[in-house]
N, C-alpha and C positions, 0 to 999 in steps of 0.2 A: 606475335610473330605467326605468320601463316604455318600448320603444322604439317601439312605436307612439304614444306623443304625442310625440317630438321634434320638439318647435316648429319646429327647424331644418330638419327634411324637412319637414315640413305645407309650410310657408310656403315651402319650393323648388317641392314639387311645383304649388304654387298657381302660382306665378310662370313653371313653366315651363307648366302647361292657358293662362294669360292669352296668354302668348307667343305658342303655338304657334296657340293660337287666331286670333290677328291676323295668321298665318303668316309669323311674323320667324325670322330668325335668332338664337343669341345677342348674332353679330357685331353684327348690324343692333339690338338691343334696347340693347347696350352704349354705340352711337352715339348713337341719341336719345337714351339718357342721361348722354351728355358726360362717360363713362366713357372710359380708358385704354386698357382691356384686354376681349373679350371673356369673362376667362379671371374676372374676377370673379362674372358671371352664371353662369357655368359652376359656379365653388364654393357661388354660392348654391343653385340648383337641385340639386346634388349635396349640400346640407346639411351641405359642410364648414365655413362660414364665416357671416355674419346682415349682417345689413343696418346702416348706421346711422343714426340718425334723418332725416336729410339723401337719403340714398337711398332710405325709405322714401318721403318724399314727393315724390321725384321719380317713383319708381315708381307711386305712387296716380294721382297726375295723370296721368303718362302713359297707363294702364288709365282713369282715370275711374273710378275705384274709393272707396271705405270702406277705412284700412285692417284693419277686421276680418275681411276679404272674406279677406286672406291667410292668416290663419290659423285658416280655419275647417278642419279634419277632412274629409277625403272620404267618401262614401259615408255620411255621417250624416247623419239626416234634420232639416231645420230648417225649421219652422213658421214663417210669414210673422210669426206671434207673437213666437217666438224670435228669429228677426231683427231683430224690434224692437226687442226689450230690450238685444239687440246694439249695435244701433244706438244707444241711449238711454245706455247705458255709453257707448260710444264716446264721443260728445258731451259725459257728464260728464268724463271723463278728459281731451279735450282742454281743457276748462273750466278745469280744473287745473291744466293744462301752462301754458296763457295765463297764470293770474294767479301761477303760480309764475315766467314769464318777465318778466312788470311787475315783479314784487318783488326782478330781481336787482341 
């Protein structure tokens, strides 16, 4: 697999720009989200380990985020357009996710 898209870095490095940008610690990120360890943020951002669906949206909420937001590519340019359609997937998929959870 090509290693410039591992999902697993994208989505660290994302998680750790959010972070630092709010100037946390991991310690301090791990707490607001009634995490254990900070040692699990720590495997995320280092792209040994992913998230679970459950940590994902505690991390969105906590960011106020999309989570397409995490795994977009740095340094590639995306058009308010392309974000849309981003966005528009998004929302299908979660649409998804809903009526595949009614139908369990």
């Amino acid at each position: 697999m090509d290693k410039t898209f591992d999902v697993r870095k994208i989505f660290g490095n994302n998680l750790k720009n959010l972070r630092e940008n709010k100037n946390l610690t991991q310690e301090q990120l791990a707490e607001s989200l009634n995490l254990q360890t900070y040692q699990t943020i720590n495997r995320i951002e280092n792209g040994r380990t992913f998230v679970t669906r459950i940590l994902l949206e505690k991390i969105c909420k906590f960011f106020n985020i999309e989570p397409y937001v995490l795994f977009l590519k740095p340094n590639q340019k995306y058009t308010p357009e392309t974000l849309d359609e981003i966005s528009q997937i998004n929302q299908k998929l979660n649409d998804i996710y809903n009526i595949i959870c009614k139908n369990k």
